[in-house]
N, C-alpha and C positions, 0 to 999 in steps of 0.2 A: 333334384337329387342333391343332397349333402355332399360337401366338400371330401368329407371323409370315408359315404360310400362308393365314390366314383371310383379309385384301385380296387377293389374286390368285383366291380360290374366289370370292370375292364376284363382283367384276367379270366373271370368267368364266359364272355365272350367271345375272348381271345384263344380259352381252351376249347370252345365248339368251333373252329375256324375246321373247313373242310382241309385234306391234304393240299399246299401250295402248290405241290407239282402237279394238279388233277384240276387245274382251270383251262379256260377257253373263253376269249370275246369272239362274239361273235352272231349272227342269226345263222337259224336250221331253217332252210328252206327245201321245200315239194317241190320238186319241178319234173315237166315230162318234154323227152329228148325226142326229135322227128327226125327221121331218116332224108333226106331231098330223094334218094333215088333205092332202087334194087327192095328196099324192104316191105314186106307184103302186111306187117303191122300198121306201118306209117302210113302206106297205099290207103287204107281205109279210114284213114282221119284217125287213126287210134293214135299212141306214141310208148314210149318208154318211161317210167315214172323212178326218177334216181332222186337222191338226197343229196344237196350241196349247204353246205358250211360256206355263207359269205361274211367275208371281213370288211369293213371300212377303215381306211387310213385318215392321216388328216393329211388334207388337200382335194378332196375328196375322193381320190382312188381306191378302190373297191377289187379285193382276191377273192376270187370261190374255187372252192376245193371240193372235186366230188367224193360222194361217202359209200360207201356200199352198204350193204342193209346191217350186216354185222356189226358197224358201226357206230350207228346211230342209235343206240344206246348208251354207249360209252360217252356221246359228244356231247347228249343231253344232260348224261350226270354232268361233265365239265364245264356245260353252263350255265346249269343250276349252280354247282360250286363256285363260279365266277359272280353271280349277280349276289349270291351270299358273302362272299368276299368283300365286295363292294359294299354292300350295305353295313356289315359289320366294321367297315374301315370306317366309314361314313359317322357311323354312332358312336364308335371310339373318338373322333374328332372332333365332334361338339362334346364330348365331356371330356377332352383336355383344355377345351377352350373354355368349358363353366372352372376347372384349375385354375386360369390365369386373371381370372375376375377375382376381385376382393372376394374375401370371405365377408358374409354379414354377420354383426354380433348380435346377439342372442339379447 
């Protein structure tokens, strides 16, 4: 790309960016819950099948946060918004770095 198209890709990019406040890192995991005692679900080898939102930190410590079904559409847009986030940071950043190379002349 041309030194002089990279601000108008930028901006145009930059104006699809999803809302900042409507991100999430993170995996959406299926998991199903077993009773140890009393529940007559669990009793038959069945379980409970809940949505958990896990984070990894660095160090590698790891939060899961359970979701209830109402949820889990909201967290998926947030992480679809996050991975587009990401990507569009990403692309912005090698074309400020093709900016700081010489221009070639013509």
């Amino acid at each position: 790309m041309k030194h002089e198209d990279i601000p108008e890709a930028r901006a145009k990019l930059a104006a699809a960016l999803p809302p900042i406040t409507e991100i999430l890192r993170g995996s959406l995991l299926h998991r199903l819950i077993r009773h140890r005692t009393g529940c007559a679900v669990c009793a038959r080898g069945g379980g409970h099948p809940v949505w958990v939102l896990a984070i990894t930190y660095p160090g590698g410590r790891t939060k899961q946060i359970s979701l209830s079904a109402e949820q889990k559409p909201m967290v998926q847009q947030w992480l679809r918004n996050y991975r587009k986030l990401k990507d569009t940071l990403e692309r912005i950043c090698e074309w400020n770095q093709q900016l700081l190379r010489p221009q070639k002349k013509a």
